[in-house]
C-alpha positions as CSV (number, residue, x, y, z in Angstrom):
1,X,51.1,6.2,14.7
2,X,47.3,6.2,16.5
3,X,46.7,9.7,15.3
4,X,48.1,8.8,11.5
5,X,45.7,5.7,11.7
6,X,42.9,7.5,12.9
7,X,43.2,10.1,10.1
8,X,43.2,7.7,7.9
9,X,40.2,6.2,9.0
10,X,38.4,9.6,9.1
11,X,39.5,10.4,5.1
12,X,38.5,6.5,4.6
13,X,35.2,7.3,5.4
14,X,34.5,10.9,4.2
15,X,35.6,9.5,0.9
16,X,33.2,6.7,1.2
17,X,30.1,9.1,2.4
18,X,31.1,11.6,-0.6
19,X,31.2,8.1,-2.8
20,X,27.6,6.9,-1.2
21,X,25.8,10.4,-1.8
22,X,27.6,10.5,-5.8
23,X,25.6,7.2,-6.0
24,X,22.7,8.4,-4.5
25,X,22.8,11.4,-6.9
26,X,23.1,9.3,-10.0
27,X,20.6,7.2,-9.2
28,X,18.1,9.8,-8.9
29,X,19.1,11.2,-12.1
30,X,18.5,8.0,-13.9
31,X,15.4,7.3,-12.5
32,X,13.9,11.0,-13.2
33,X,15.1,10.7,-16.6
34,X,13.2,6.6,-16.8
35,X,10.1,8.9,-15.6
36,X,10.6,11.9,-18.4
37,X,11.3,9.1,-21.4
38,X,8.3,6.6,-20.3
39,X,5.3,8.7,-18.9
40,X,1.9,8.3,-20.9
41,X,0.9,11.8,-20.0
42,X,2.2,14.7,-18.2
43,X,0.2,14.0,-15.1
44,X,1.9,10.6,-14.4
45,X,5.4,12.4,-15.2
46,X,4.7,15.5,-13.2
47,X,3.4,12.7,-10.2
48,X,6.7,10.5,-10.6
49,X,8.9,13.4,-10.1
50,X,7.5,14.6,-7.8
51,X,7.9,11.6,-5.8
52,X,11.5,10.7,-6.2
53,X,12.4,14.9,-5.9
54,X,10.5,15.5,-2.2
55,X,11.9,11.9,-1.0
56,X,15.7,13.3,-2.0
57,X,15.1,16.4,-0.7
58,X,13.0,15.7,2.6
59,X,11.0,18.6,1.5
60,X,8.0,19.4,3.9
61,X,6.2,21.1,0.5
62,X,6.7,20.6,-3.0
63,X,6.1,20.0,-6.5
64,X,5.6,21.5,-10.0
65,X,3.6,24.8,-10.9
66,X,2.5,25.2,-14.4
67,X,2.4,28.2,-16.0
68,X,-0.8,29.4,-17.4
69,X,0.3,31.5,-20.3
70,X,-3.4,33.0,-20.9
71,X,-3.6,34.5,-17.8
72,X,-0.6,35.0,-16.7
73,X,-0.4,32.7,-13.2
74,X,1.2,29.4,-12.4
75,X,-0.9,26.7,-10.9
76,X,-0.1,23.7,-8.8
77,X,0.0,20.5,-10.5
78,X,-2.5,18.0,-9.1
79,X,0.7,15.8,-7.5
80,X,2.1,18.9,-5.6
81,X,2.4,18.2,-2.4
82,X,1.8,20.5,0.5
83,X,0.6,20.3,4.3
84,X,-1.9,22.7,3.9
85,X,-5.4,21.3,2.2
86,X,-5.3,21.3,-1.8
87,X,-8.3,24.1,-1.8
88,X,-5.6,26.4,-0.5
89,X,-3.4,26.2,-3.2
90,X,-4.2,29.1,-5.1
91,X,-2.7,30.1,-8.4
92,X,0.5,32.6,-8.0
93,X,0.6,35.5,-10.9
94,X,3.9,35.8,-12.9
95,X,6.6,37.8,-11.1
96,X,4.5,37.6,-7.2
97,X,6.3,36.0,-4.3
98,X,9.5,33.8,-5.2
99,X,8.1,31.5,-7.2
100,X,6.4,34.3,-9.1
101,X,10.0,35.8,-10.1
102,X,11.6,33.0,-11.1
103,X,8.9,32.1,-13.5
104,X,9.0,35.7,-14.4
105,X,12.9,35.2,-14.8
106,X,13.9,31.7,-15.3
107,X,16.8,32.1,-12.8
108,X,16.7,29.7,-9.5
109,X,16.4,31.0,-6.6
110,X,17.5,29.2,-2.9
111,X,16.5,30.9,0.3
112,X,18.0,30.0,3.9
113,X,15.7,31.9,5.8
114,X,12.1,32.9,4.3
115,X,11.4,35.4,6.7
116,X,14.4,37.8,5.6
117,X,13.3,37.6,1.9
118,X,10.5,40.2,1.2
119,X,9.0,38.6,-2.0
120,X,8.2,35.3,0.4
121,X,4.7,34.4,0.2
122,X,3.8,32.7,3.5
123,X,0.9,30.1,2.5
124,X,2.5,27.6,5.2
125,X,3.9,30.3,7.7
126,X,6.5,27.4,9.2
127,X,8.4,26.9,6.6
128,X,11.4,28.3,6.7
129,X,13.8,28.0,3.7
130,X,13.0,27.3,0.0
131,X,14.4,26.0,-3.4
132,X,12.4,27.0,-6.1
133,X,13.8,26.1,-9.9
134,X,12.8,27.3,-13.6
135,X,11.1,24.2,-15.5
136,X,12.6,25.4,-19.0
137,X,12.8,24.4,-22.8
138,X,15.6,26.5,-23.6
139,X,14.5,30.5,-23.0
140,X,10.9,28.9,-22.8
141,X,9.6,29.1,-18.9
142,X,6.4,26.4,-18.6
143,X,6.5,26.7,-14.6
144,X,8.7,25.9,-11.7
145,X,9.7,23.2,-9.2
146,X,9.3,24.7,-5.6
147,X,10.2,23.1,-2.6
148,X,10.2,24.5,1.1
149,X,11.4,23.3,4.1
150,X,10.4,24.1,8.2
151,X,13.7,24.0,8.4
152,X,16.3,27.1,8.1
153,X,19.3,26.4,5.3
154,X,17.6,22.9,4.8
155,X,18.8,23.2,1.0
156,X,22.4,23.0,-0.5
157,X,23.6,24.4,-3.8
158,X,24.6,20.7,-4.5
159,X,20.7,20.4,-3.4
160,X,19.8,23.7,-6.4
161,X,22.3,22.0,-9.0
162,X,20.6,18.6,-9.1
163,X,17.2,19.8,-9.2
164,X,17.7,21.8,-11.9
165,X,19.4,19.2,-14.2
166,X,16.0,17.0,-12.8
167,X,13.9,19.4,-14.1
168,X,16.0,20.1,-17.5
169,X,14.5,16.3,-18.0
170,X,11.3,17.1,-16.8
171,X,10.3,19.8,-19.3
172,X,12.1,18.3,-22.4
173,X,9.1,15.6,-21.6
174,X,6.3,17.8,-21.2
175,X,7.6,19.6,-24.2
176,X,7.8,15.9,-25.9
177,X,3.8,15.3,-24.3
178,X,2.9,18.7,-24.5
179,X,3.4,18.3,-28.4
180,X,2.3,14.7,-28.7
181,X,-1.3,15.8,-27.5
182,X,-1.6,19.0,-30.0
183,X,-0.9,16.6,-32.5
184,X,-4.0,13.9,-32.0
């Protein structure tokens, strides 16, 4: 009876973590989507997301990377956040390193170990897995949402599922913005 009851317990509170993190996922859903249907300007949504993506994901870098159509390279939003000094964040051309590709592509792309992938581009050489997502209007590719970790495996495909349904609200509003602007 002891082991039954202690089963029990165990299922108890597996169910209730699962129950917790389903909350925790919603809620970051909702208030990502609040950001994308409220932001004045793409700046102050790109900054908000930002925020409420690297706190869920205990990212050590990450953020948004715009693509610059003109000349071909994606650059880091102003709210990106990295370790390494913002004057080191150089633009990436389409289709170099991961990020690069999955602009190039629009297919995400999750890494558990950087150092066995050869497209990695090492501008912080301790990280040591990254999540890097398509920021898409339908086939349309306007940059990407990177984030990288120190740590190996540090992202789930739970982790690769949500951030791509946050960034499926993020670039509906800078579509929204993006249009907004062209017309004042």
């Amino acid at each position: 009876v002891g082991r039954d009851t202690g089963e029990a317990e165990s299922r108890a509170r597996r169910s209730e973590e699962g129950l917790q993190r389903s909350l925790e996922t919603q809620r970051l859903i909702a208030a990502v989507a609040e950001a994308a249907a409220s932001a004045p300007d793409e700046q102050t949504l790109l900054g908000a997301a930002t925020l409420l993506i690297r706190e869920a994901l205990a990212s050590d870098n990450c953020g948004f990377l715009l693509l610059d159509g003109a000349l071909g390279v994606l650059r880091h939003a102003r709210s990106f956040h990295s370790r390494r000094g913002e004057g080191e964040l150089q633009p990436i051309p389409v289709g170099r390193g991961i990020v690069g590709r999955v602009a190039r592509d629009g297919v995400a792309s999750r890494i558990d170990d950087t150092r066995l992938d050869p497209d990695y581009l090492a501008f912080d050489p301790l990280m040591r897995s990254e999540l890097c997502v398509p920021l898409k209007v339908g086939e349309r590719v306007l940059g990407v949402f990177d984030a990288e970790s120190a740590r190996p495996a540090a992202f789930s495909e739970a982790d690769l599922a949500l951030l791509s349904i946050l960034t499926s609200h993020v670039a509906g509003a800078v579509e929204r913005l993006r249009a907004t602007a062209a017309l004042r």
